[in-house]
N, C-alpha and C positions, 0 to 999 in steps of 0.2 A: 450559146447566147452571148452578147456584145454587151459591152457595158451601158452603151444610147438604149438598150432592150428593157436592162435593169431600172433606169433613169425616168421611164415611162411608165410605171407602174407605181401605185400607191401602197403604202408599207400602211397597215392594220394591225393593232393587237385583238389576237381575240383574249385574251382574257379579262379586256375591259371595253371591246369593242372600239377605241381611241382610235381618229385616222392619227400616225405620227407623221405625214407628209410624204413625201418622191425620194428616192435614193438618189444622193449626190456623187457619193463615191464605194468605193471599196477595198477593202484590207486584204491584202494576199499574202502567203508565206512565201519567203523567198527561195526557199529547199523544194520545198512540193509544187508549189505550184497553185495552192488549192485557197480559197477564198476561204480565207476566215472570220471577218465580218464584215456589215454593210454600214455605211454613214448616213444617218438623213440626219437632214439640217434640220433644229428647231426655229422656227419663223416666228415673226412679229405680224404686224399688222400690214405692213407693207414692203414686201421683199428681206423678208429680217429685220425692215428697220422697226424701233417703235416695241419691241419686245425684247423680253429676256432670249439671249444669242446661246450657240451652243450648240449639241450636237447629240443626236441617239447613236450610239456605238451598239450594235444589235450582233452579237455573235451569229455566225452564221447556224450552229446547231440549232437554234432558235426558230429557222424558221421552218413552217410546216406545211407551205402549200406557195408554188408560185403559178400565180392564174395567170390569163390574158390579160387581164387587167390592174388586179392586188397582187400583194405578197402578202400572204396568212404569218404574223410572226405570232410565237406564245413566248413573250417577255412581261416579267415584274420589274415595279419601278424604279429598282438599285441596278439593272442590268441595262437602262435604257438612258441613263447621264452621262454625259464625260464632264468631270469637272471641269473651272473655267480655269 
């Protein structure tokens, strides 16, 4: 799977059913090899702008299901900020 694969897909919590948006980017270890977590952008009203800016840093253990179309993540709300 490509990263433009990732980027097309809507990130979901289920444990509060919240869309959190599209994945922007991704976290990778630079030893392994292996994805360690996913970035969506938190958006404002219009392209980011006009809202609180920032970012869900969603470790990869986190998530539970990658569809056709969502990513199933089960994240609580300390595990979904990156400070500003």
């Amino acid at each position: 799977m490509r990263l433009c694969d990732f980027q097309q897909k809507e990130v979901i919590n289920a444990c509060d059913c919240r869309k959190l948006g599209y994945v922007a980017d991704l976290v990778f270890d630079e030893c392994t090899g292996c994805i360690e977590s996913v970035i969506v952008p938190r958006g404002g009203l219009l392209c980011g702008w006009f809202g609180d800016d920032g970012e869900y840093v969603i470790p990869f253990d986190c998530i539970r299901k990658i569809g056709p179309d969502i990513i199933l993540v089960e994240i609580h709300e300390e595990k979904r900020r990156r400070p500003k």
